[in-house]
C-alpha positions as CSV (number, residue, x, y, z in Angstrom):
1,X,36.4,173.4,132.1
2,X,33.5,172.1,134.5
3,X,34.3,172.5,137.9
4,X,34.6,170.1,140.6
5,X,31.5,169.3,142.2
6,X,29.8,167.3,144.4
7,X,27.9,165.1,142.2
8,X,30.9,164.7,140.3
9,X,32.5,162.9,143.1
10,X,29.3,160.6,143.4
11,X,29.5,159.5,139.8
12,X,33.4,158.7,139.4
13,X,32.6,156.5,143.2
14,X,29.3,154.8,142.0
15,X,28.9,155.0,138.5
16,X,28.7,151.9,136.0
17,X,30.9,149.3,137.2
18,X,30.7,145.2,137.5
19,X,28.0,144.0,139.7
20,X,28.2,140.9,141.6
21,X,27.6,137.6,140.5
22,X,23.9,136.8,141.2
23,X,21.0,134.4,139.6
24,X,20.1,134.4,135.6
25,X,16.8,136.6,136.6
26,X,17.8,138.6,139.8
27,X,18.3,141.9,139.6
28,X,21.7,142.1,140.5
29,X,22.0,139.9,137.3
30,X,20.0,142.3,135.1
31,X,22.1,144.8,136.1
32,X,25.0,143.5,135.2
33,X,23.8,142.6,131.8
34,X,22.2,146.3,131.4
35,X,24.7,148.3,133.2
36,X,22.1,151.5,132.3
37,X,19.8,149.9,135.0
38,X,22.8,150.6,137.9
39,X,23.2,154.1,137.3
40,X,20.5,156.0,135.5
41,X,17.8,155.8,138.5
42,X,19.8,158.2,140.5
43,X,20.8,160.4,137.3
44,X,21.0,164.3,138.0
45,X,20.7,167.4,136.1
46,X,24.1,167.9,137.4
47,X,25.7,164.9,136.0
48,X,23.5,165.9,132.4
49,X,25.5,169.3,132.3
50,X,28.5,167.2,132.9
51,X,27.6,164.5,130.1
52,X,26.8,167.3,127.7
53,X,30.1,169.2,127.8
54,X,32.0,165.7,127.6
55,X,30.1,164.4,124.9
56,X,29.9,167.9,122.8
57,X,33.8,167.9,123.4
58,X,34.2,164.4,122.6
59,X,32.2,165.0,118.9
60,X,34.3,167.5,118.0
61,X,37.2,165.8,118.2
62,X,35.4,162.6,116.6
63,X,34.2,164.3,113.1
64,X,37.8,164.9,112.1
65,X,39.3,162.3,113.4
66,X,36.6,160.0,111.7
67,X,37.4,161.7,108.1
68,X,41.1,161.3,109.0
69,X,41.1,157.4,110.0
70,X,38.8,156.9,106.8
71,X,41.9,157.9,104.5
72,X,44.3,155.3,106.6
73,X,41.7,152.6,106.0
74,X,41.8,153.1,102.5
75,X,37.8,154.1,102.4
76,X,35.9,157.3,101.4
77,X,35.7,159.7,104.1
78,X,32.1,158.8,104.7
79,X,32.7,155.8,106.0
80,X,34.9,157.3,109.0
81,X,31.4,158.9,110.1
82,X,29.5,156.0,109.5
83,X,31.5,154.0,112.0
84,X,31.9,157.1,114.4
85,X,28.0,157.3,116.1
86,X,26.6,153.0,116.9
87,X,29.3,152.1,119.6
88,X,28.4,156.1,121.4
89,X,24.2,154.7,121.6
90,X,25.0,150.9,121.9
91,X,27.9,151.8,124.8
92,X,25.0,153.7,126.8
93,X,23.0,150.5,127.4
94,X,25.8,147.8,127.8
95,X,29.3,149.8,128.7
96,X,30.5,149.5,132.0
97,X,32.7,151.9,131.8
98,X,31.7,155.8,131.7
99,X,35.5,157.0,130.5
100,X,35.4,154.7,126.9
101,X,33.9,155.6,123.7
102,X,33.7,153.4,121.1
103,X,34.3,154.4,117.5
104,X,36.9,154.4,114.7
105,X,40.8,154.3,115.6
106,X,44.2,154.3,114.0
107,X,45.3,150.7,114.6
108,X,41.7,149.5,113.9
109,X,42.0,151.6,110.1
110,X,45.3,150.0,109.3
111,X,44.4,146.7,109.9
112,X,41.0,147.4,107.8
113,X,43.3,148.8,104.9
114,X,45.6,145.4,105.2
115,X,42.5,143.1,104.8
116,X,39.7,144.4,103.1
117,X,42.0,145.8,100.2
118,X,40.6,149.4,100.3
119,X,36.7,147.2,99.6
120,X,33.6,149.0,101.6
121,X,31.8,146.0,100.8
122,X,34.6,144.0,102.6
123,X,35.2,146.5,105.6
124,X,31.6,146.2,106.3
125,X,31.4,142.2,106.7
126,X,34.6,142.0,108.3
127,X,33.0,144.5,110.6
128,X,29.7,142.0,110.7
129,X,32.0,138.9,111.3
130,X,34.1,140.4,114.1
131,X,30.8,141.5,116.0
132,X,30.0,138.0,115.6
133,X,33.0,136.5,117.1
134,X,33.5,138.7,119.6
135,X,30.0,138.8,121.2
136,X,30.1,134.6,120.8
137,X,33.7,135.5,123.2
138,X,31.3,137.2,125.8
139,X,28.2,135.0,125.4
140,X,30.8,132.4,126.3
141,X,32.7,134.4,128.8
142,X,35.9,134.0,127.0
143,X,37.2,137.2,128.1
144,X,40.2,135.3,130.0
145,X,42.0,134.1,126.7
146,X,43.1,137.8,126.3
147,X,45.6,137.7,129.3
148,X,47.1,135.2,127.5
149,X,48.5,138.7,124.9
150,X,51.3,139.9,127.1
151,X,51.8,144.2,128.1
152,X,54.8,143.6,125.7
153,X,53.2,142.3,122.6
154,X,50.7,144.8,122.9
155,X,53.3,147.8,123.2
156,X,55.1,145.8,120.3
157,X,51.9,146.1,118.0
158,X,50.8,149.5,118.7
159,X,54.5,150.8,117.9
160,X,54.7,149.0,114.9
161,X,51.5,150.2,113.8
162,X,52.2,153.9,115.0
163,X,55.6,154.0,112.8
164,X,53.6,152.3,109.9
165,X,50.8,155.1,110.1
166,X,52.8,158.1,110.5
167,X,55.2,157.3,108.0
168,X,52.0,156.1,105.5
169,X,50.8,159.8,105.6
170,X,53.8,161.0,105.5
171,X,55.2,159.1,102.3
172,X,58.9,159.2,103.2
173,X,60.0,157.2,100.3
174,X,57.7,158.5,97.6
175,X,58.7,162.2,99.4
176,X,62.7,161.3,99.0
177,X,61.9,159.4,95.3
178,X,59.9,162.4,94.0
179,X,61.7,165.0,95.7
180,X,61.1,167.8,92.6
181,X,57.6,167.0,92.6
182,X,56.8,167.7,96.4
183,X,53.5,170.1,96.5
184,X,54.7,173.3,98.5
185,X,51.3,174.2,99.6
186,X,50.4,170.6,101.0
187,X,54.2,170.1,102.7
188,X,53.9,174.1,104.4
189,X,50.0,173.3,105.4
190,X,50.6,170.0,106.6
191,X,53.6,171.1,109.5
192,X,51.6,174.3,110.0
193,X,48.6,172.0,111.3
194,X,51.3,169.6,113.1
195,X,52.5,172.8,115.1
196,X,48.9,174.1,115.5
197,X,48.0,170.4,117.4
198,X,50.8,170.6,119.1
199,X,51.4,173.9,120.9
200,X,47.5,173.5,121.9
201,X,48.0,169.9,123.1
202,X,50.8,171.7,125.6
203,X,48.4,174.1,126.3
204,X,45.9,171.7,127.2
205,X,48.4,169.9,129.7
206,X,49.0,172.7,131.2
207,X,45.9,174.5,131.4
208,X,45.1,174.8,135.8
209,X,41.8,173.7,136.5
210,X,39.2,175.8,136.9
211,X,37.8,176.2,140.4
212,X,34.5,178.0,141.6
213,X,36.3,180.3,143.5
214,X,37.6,182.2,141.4
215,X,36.7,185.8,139.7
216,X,34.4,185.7,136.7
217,X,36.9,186.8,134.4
218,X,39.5,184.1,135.4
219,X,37.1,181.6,135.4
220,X,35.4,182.7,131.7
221,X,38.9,182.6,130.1
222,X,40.5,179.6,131.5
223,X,37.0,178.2,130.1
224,X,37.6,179.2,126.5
225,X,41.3,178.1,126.5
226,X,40.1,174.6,127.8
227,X,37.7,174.4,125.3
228,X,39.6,175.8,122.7
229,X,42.2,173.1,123.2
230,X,40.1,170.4,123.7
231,X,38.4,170.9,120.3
232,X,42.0,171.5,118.6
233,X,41.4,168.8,116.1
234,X,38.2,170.1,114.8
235,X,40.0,174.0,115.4
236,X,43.1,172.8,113.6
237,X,40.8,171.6,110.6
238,X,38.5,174.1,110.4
239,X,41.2,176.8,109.7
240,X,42.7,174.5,107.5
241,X,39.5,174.5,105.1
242,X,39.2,177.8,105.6
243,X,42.5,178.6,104.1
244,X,41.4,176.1,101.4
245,X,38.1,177.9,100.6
246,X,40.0,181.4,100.8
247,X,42.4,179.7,97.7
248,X,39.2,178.3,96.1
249,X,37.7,181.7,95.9
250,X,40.9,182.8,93.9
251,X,40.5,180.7,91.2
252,X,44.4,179.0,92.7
253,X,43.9,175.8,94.9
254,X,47.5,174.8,96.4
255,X,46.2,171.7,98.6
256,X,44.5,168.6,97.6
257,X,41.4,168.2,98.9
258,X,39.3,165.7,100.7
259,X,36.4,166.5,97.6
260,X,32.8,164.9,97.5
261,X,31.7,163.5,100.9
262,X,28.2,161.3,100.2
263,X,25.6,163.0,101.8
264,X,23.0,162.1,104.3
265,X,22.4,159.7,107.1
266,X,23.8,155.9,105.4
267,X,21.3,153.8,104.4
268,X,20.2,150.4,107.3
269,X,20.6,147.4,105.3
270,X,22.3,144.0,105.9
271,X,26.0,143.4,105.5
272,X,27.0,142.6,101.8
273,X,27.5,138.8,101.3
274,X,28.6,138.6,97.9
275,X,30.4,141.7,95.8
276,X,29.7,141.8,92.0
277,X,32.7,143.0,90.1
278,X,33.4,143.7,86.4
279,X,34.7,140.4,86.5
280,X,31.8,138.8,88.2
281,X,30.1,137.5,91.7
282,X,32.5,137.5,94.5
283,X,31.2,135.0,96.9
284,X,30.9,135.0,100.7
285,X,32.9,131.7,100.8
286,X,35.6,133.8,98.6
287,X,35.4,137.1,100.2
288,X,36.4,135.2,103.8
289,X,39.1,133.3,102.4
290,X,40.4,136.6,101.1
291,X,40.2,138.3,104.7
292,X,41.8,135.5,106.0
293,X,43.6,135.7,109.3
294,X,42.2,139.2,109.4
295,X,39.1,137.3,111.1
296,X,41.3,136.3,113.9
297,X,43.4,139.7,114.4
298,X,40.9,142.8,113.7
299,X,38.2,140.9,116.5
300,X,41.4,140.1,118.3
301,X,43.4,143.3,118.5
302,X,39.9,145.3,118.9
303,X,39.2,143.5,122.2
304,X,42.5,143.9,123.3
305,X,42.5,148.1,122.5
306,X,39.1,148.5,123.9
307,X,39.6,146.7,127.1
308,X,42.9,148.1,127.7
309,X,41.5,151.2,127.4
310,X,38.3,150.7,130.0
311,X,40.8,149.0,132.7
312,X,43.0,151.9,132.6
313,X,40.9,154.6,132.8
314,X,38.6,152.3,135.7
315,X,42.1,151.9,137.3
316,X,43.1,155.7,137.7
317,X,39.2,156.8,138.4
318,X,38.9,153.8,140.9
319,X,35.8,152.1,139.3
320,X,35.5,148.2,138.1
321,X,34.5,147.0,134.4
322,X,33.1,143.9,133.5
323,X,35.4,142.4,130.6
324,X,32.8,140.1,129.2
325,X,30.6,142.4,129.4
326,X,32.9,144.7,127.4
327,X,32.8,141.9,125.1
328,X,28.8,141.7,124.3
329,X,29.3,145.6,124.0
330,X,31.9,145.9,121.3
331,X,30.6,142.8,119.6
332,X,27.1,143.8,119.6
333,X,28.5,147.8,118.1
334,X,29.8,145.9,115.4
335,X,27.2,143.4,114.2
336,X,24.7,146.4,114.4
337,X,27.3,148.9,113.0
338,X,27.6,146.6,110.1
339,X,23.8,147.4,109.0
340,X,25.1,151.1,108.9
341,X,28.1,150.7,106.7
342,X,30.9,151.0,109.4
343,X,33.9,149.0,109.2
344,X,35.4,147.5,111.9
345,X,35.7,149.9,115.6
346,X,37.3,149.8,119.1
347,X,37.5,151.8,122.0
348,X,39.6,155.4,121.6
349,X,42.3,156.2,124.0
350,X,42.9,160.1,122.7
351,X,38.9,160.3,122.7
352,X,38.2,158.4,125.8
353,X,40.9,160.4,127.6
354,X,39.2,163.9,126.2
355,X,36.0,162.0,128.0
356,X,37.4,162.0,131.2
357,X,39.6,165.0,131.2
358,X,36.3,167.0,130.4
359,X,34.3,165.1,133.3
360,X,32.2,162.8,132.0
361,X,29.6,161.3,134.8
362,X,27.8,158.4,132.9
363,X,28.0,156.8,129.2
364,X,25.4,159.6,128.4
365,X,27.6,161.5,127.4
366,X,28.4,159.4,124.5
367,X,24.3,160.1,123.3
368,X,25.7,163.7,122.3
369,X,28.9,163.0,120.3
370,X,26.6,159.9,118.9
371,X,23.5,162.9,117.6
372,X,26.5,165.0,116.8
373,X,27.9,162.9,114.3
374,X,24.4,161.9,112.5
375,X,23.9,166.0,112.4
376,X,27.3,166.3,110.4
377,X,26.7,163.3,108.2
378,X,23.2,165.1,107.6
379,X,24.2,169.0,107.3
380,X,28.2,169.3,107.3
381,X,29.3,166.7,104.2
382,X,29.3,169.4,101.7
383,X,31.6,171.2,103.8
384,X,34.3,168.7,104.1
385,X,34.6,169.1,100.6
386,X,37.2,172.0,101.2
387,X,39.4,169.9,104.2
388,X,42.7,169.6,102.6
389,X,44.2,165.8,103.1
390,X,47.3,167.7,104.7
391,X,45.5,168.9,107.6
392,X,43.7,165.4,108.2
393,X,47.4,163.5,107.6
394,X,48.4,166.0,110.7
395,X,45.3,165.1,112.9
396,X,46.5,161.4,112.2
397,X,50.3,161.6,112.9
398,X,49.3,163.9,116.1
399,X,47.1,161.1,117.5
400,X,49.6,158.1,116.5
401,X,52.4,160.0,117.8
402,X,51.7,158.9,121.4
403,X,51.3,155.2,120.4
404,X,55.1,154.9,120.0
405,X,56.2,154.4,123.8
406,X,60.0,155.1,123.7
407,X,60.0,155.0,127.6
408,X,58.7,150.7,127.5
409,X,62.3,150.3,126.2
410,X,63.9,151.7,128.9
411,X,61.9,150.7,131.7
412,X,61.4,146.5,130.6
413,X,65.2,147.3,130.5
414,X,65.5,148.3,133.9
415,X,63.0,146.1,134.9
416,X,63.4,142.5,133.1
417,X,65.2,142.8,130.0
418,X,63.8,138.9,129.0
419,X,60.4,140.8,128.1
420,X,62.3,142.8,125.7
421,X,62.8,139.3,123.3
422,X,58.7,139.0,122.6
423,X,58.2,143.5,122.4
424,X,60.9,143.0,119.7
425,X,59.9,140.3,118.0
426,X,56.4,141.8,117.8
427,X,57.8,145.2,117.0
428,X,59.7,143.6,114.2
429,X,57.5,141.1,113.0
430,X,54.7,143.6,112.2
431,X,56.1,145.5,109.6
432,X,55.9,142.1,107.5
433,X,52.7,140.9,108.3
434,X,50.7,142.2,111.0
435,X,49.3,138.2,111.9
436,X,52.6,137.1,112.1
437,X,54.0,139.9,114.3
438,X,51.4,139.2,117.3
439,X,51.1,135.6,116.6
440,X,55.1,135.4,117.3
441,X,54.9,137.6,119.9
442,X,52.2,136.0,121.9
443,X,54.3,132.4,121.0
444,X,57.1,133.7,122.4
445,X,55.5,135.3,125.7
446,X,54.0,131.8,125.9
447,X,57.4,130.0,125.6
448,X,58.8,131.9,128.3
449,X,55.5,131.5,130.0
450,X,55.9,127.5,130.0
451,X,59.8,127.4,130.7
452,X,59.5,129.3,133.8
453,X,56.4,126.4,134.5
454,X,58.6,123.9,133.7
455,X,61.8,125.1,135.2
456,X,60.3,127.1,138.8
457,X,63.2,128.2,140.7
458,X,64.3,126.4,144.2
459,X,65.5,127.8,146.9
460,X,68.0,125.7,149.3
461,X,68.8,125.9,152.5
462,X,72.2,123.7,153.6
463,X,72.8,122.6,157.5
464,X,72.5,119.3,159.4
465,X,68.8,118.7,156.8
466,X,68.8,119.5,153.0
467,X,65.7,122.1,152.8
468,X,64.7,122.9,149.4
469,X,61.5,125.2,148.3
470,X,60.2,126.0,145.2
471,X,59.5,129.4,144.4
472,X,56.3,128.8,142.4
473,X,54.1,126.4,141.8
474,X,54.8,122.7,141.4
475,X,53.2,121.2,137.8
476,X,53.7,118.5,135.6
477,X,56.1,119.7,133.3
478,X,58.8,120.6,136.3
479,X,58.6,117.4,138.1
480,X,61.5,116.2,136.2
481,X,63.8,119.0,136.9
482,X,63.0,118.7,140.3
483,X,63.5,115.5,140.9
484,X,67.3,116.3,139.2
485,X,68.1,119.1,141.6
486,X,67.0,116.7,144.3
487,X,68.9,113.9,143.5
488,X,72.0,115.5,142.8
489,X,71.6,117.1,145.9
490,X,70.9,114.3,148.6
491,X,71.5,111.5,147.0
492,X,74.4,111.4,144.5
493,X,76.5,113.2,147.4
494,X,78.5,110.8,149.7
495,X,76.9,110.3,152.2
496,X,73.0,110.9,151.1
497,X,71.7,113.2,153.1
498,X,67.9,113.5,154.6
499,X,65.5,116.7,152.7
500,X,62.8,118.3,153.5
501,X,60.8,119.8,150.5
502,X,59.1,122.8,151.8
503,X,55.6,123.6,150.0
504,X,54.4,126.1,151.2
505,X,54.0,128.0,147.9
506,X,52.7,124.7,146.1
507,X,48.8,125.3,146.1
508,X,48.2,122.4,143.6
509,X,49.6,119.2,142.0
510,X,48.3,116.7,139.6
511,X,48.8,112.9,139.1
512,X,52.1,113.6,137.1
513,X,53.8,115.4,140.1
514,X,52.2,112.3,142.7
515,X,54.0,109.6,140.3
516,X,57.3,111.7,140.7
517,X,57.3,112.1,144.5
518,X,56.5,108.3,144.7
519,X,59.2,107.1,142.7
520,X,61.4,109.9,145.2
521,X,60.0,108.4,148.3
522,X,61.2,104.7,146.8
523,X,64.8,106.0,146.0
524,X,65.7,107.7,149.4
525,X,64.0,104.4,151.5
526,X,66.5,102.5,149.2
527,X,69.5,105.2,150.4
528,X,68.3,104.7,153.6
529,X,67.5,108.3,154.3
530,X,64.3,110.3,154.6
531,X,62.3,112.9,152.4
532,X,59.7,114.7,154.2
533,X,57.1,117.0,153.6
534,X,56.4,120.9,155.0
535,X,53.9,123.7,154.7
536,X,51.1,121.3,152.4
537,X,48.4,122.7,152.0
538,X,45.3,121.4,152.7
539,X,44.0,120.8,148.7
540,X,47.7,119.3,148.1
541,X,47.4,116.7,151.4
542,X,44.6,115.5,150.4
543,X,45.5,114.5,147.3
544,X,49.1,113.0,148.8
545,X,46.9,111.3,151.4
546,X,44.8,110.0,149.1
547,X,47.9,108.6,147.0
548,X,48.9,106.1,149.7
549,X,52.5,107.1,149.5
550,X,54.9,104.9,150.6
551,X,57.1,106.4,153.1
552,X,55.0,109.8,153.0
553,X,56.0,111.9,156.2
554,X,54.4,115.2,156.7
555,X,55.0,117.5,159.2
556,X,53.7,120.9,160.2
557,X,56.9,123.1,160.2
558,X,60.2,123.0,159.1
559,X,61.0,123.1,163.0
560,X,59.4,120.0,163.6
561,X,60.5,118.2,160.9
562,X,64.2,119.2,161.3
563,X,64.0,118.4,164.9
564,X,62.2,114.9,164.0
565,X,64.8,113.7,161.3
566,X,68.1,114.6,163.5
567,X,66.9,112.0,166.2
568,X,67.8,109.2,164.1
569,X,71.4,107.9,162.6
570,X,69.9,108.6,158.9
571,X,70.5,104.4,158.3
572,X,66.7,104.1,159.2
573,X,63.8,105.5,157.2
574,X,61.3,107.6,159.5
575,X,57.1,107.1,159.8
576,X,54.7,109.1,161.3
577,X,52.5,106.8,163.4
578,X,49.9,105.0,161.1
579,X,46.7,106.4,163.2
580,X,48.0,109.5,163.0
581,X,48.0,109.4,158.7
582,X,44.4,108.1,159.3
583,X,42.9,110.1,161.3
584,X,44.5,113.5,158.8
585,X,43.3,111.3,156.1
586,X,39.7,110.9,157.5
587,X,39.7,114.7,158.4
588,X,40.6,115.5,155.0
589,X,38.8,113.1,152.5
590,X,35.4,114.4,154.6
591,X,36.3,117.8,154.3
């Protein structure tokens, strides 16, 4: 494990992050389009050593997981490495983040498999078409329409999609079906890789750091357990085709194998827009409408994954990303990955956290899992021949395992139990069709979005004056319950009674709300009683001033405005002097 070093501590405090807004040509601006420029003039041969161990680590755990998400796509294994190696070289120019690595992922194969019907030829435009929409998204600096997928619906999806992967490889109704026929060998290899991963992902959790101090010895073989268990995947398979091989020698081959990889670096050429079939030309036209709303959710949930990721590895290493700029990176990895055969990718939480855990200074790093991968797809193809599809269905269930968060239940439980409705629905939803589970989900975070808009809770405050605040914001669609609470509250009550609305936590209103305060103003002059204003702020006077509310009273704290209305019987209403509303009218309408 590399120790902790100076240079170390300068990367993780000024490495890539977002630059501040500047001019189209300065070079604040550059920098924030080329996020290379920020950090590789001060690049060391100390954050190089770094870069290399994290990247090598990174590849090693990339090749097999590539092969693996291949199979859950539906696609020959090649295609896993094909995707694997354009997001590590296009990441170096544009990332902002030196934790993510761009590649291949679970949720990313299953929603390839569930719209490209097990095609290349469609995996690769779909991969085309999602680059294109998703670098349009950061051209336009659409990154905002994201926060509009609630932590819920995400956690809802990811779940869903980790049940429906692990139980894919797993087969539990063809398993229970076709009981007699279950292959020993594959069944026995399969748990014996699940335990492998597992016993040396504890290890790796609980593996001390290493630390320059101590002796040699110590030091050498705390090294080789960390690196042992950091490459388990590639370990774990590995032994697995070895065992395979051994069988193969003896004539008796228990496991069904992985077979012909294509060899050799894949060939640049643009995305297929037509398919010819047996039963004739598929065209572009067609082969959309068959994707569907796979158009809208693979470009969608891709953002969402790889962005997630970057934020929460910025968050716990205390750097910024850019979002749209983490836009124009995975959109731009996917339009050029597209001329490389690779279906659709995102960022990699497992691989991005075996980034950071091994130290990782810069997106350098990802140059050396990139070259790695082009050296397997070059040299190594003939030897994935012997993998068994046991051992890869372990690497898969190992890395989906950790998508299913048991613990969200319990704590949105503890927490707010209303967010468990639109986590449910999603959760639910999904295992019909994927669309439908996040497009629900989102609806339903979105409903519960606009009620609390339109129904803001109100505090009040009962003594000699009615006080009532709302909680939130004051918009359009709460006007009316509003004015409800108010009127049964001061003026259906015998006698009416004088309120002050306190605003403080009103930053904004629009014409809607000004029509509903007017017609208030009008019905307590006609009770005879008074409705004043406290804690406006300055954007909200202004547009109140420039209303020319009848009956309008402002006043700068509830004090004030208590004391003010208790000097009169309540039969009369109450004015601020006339200059005085001029001259704050003046101030403000300048302003």
């Amino acid at each position: 494990m590399p120790s902790s070093v100076t240079a170390l501590g300068q990367a993780r405090s000024s490495g890539p992050g977002m630059a501040p807004s500047a001019c189209c040509c300065s070079p604040a601006a550059l920098q924030r389009r080329l996020p290379i420029l920020a950090w590789l003039p001060s690049y060391s041969l100390q954050w190089l050593k770094m870069d290399f161990v994290a990247g090598l680590s990174v590849g090693l755990t990339a090749i097999p997981q590539a092969l693996a998400y291949a199979e859950v796509a539906g696609l020959p294994p090649q295609y896993g490495l094909y995707s694997a190696f354009m997001g590590c070289f296009v990441y170096f120019f544009l990332g902002t983040s030196r934790d993510v690595t761009l590649g291949p992922t679970a949720i990313m194969s299953l929603l390839v498999s569930f719209y490209t019907f097990h095609e290349p030829a469609y995996a690769v435009l779909l991969a085309f078409l999602s680059g294109c929409i998703q670098l349009a998204m950061g051209v336009l600096r659409l990154g905002f329409l994201l926060d509009f997928i609630s932590y819920p619906v995400i956690k809802g999806f990811t779940s869903a999609a980790a049940v429906t992967i692990g139980f894919g490889q797993i087969k539990v109704y063809h398993t229970f079906l076709r009981i007699a026929e279950t292959r020993v060998g594959d069944a026995v290899l399969g748990l014996v890789c699940m335990l492998l991963l597992l016993v040396l992902k504890l290890m790796r959790d609980h593996v001390p750091p290493v630390h320059p101090e101590m002796p040699p010895g110590v030091r050498l073989s705390r090294g080789l357990v960390w690196a042992a268990t950091t490459a388990r995947n590639a370990l774990v398979v590995s032994f697995a085709a070895l065992v395979a091989y051994s069988f193969e020698v003896t004539g008796y081959q228990p496991f069904i194998l992985t077979g012909e990889t294509a060899e050799g670096l894949p060939p640049v050429r643009i995305p297929p827009f037509s398919v010819t079939t047996a039963n004739g030309t598929i065209s572009f036209t067609e082969m959309v409408q068959d994707m569907g709303a796979g158009l809208a959710v693979v470009p969608l949930m891709g953002l969402l994954e790889s962005i997630a990721v970057a934020k929460a590895f910025a968050s716990q290493n205390n750097y910024r990303i850019d979002a749209n700029q983490e836009l124009l990176a995975i959109g731009l990895t996917n339009m050029l990955g597209s001329l490389v055969s690779s279906y659709p990718v995102t960022g990699s939480f497992g691989r991005t956290a075996v980034n950071a855990q091994s130290g990782v200074c810069t997106p350098a790093g990802g140059l050396v899992t990139g070259v790695l991968v082009l050296l397997s797809l070059d040299y190594l193809t003939s030897l994935f021949y012997y993998i068994p599809k046991s051992a890869l269905a372990a690497v898969i269930i190992m890395a989906v395992a950790p998508l299913f968060d048991t613990k969200i239940f319990r704590t949105l439980w503890r927490v707010k139990r209303l967010d468990l409705l639109p986590l449910c629905v999603t959760f639910l939803l999904c295992f019909w069709e994927v669309q439908y589970g996040i497009l629900a989900g989102a609806l339903v975070s979105l409903l519960m979005l606009l009620h609390s808009a339109a129904r803001p809770e109100t505090k009040v405050s009962e003594g000699p004056v009615l006080v009532l605040q709302p909680a939130s914001g004051l918009s359009f669609p709460a006007m009316e319950a509003l004015r409800e609470e108010i009127l049964s509250r001061a003026l259906e009550v015998s006698p009416p009674r004088c309120l002050v609305l306190e605003c403080t936590h009103v930053c904004s209103i629009d014409y809607t709300v000004v029509l509903g305060l007017g017609e208030l103003l009008q019905d307590f002059q006609k009770q005879g009683v008074a409705l004043a204003f406290v804690g406006l702020q300055v954007p909200v006077l202004r547009v109140l001033l420039s209303a020319d509310l009848k009956g309008f009273q402002y006043f700068s704290t509830l004090e004030e405005a208590e004391k003010h209305l208790r000097q009169e019987p309540g039969t009369q209403p109450y004015n601020i002097r006339e200059d005085s509303i001029l001259d704050q009218k003046v101030a403000l309408l300048k302003a």
